[in-house]
Structure formats: C-alpha cells, structure tokens
C-alpha positions as CSV (number, residue, x, y, z in Angstrom):
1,X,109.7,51.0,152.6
2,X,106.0,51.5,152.6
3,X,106.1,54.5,153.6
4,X,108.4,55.9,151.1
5,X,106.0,54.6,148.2
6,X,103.1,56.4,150.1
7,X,104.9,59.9,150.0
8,X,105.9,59.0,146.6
9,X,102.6,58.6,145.8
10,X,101.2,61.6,147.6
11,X,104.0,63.6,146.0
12,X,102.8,62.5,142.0
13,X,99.1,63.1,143.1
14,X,100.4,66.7,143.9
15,X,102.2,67.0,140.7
16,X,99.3,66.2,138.9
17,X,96.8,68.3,140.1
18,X,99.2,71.2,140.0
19,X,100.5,70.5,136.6
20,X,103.9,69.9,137.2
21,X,106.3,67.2,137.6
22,X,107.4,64.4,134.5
23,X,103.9,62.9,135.0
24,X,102.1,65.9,133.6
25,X,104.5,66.1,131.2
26,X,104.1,62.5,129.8
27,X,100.0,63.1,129.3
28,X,100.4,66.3,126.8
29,X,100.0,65.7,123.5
30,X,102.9,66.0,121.2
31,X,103.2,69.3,119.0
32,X,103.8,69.1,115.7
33,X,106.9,70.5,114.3
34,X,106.6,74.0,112.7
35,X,106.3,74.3,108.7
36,X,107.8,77.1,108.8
37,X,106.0,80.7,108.8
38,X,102.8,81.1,107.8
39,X,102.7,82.7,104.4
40,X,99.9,85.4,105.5
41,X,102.7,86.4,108.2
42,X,105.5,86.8,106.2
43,X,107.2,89.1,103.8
44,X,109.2,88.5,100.8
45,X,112.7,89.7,100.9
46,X,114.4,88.4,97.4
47,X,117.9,88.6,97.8
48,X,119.5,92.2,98.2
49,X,121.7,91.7,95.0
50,X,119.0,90.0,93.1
51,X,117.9,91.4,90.2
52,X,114.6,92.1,91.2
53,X,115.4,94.7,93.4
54,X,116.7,98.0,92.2
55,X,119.9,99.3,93.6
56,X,119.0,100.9,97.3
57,X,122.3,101.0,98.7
58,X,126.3,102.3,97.1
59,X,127.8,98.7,97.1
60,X,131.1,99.7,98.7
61,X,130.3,102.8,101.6
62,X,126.6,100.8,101.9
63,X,125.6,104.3,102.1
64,X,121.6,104.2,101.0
65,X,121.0,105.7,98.1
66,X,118.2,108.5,97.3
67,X,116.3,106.9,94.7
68,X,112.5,105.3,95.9
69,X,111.1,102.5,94.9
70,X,108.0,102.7,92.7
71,X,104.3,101.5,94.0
72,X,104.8,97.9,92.3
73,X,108.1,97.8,93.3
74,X,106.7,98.3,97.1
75,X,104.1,95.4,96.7
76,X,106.8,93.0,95.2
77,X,107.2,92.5,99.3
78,X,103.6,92.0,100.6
79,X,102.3,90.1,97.7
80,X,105.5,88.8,95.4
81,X,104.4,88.8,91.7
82,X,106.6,85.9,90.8
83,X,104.8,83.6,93.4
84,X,101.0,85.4,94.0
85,X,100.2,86.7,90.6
86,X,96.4,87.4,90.9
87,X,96.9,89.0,94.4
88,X,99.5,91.5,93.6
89,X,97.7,92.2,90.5
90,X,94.9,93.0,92.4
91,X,96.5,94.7,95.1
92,X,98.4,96.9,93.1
93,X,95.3,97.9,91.3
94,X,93.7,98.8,94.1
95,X,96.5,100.7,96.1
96,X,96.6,102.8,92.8
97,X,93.0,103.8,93.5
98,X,94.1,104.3,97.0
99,X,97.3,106.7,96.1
100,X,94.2,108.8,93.9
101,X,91.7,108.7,96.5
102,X,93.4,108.3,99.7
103,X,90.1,107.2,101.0
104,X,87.3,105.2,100.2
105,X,83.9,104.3,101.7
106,X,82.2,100.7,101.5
107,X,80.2,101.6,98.2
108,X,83.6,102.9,96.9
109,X,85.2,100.2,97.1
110,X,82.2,97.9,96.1
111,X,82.2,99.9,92.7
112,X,85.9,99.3,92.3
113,X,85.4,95.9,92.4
114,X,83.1,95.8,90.3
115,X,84.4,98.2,87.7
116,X,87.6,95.6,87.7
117,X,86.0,92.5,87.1
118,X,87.9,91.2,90.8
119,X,86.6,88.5,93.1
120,X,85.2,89.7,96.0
121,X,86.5,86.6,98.0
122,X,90.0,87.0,97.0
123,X,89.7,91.2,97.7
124,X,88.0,90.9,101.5
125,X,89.1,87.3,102.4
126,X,93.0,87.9,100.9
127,X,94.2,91.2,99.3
128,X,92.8,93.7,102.2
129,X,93.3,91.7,105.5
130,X,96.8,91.6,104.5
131,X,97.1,95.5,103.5
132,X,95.7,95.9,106.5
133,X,97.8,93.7,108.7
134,X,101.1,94.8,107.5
135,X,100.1,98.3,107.8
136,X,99.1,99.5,104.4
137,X,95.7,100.3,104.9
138,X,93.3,101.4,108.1
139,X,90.4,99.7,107.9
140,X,87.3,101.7,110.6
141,X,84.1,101.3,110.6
142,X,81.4,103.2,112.6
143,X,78.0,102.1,114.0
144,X,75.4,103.7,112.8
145,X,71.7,102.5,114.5
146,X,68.6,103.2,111.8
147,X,65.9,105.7,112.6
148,X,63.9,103.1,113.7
149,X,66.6,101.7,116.4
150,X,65.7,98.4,114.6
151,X,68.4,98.0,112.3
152,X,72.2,98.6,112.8
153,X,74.8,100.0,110.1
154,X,78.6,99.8,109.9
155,X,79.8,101.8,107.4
156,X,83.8,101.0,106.2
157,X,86.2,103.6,105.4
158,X,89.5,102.7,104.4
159,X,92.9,104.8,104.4
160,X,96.4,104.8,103.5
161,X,98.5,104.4,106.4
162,X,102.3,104.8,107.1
163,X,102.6,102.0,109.5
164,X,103.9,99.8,107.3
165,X,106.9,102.5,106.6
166,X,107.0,103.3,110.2
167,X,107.2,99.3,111.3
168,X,110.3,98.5,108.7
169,X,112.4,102.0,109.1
170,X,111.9,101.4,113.0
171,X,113.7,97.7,112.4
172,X,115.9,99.2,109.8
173,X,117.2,101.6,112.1
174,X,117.4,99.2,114.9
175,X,120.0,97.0,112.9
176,X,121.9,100.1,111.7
177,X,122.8,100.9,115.2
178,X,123.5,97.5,116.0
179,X,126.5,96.9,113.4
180,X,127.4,101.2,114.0
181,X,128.0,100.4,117.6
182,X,129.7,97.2,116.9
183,X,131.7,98.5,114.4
184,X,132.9,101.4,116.9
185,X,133.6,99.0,119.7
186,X,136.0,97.1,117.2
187,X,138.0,100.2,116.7
C-alpha cells in the first residue's frame, strides 16, 4: 500500500510540473464567460428584410439585383447610425473626402479635422482604426530621419482600399456555393 501512494505521488509531481493531469487543472483560474463580441470587432447586419436596407436581392429567384448601395448606405454596417451617431457621422464625412481625394497625407487630414469642427480622439482613437481594420482604409507611414540624423519623421498617408469588398464578396461567395452544391446534391 505504501508504495502505491508513493507512485501516486511521483505520478501528481509529474503532472504538475508538466502541466497536465486534474491537478493542474484545479489551480487555473476560472475564465469568465464571454459578453458576447466585442463591438470594435463586429459588423452590423439589420435584418435582410428590414427596412433599412434597400432591396439587394429579387425575393422569389434570390437572384441579386444590380442596384449598389450608396456611400452612407455602405457605412450603415461599420458604424450603424441608429446606434453610433457621432461616429458614422464622422466617418461618412470623412470617407466623402476620401472618395474626392483618394489619398491624403498627415497635414491633410489634420486640416480636415479641423475644417469640421471633429474630435481628434474620437477620429484617431475610434473612426480610423476601425476603417482601417475592416478594410476601408490603408493606413502607411514612412520613416523619414532629419538632416541632422537627430530627429525621426513618420509621415501618414492614407488610401481607399478594396479589402473590405474583397473580405465580404470572398464569404459571400463561399456561402453561395455552399447552399448551390447542397441544393444540387438534393436533386
């Protein structure tokens, strides 16, 4: 008997230093369950027959239809007007400067801001990281070392970008094929 608590023993000391076993397991702290998605990571998707939505789609064949979707009507899904007001105000502002421009420089955009009375923590801290994240904008900047090698400058230039089209034809697609091929395997 004393010997089988000593390889039991040996056996848990193992476990713990590896990590494993239902010792381990007992000593990590609980999680906390999930809230749900992050707003910053989500997109808004009203309801496909809602009435904020323009028709997209021939509601018997679901055959899409050719019309497109205005620039306001495309920022309904990054920054929903019904629920973040001042950013889709301020993000649809901008983008309009962005359709004229197509690109703009640090002191550009500085100006722009300016020029439209908007917060420069809500533009930088909210309104571009998420143009940028979904794919709306590029964001580069280049290094630029002063004449004197003393001083360093990165410069921003921002663009228009078709990632964001590219990322949600590439899952439209995807699910197309999905109910196409289930559909034919049904007949």
């Amino acid at each position: 008997m004393a010997e089988e608590t000593d390889e039991g023993a040996e056996k848990e000391i193992e476990e713990k230093e590896k990590g494993t076993g239902a010792s381990a397991s007992k000593k990590e702290k609980p999680s906390v369950a999930s809230r749900g998605i992050p707003s910053g990571d989500s997109l808004y998707l009203p309801s496909h027959y809602s009435g904020e939505l323009r028709a997209f789609q021939d509601a018997k064949s679901e055959a899409p239809l050719k019309n497109v979707w205005k620039l306001e009507e495309v920022m309904n899904f990054v920054f929903p007007k019904r629920y973040q007001a001042k950013y889709h105000e301020v993000a649809l502002a901008f983008m309009q400067e962005m359709d004229r421009r197509l690109e703009m420089g640090g002191k550009e955009v500085g100006a722009f801001i300016a020029a439209n009375g908007i917060s420069k923590a809500t533009f930088y801290n909210r309104v571009l990281p998420r143009l940028k994240r979904v794919g709306m904008l590029k964001v580069e900047r280049e290094t630029i070392v002063a004449l004197d090698g003393k001083r360093k400058f990165r410069p921003m230039k921002i663009s228009l970008s078709k990632t964001f089209g590219n990322y949600l034809s590439k899952i439209g697609e995807s699910w197309q094929a999905l109910v196409d091929d289930a559909r034919s395997r049904k007949q």
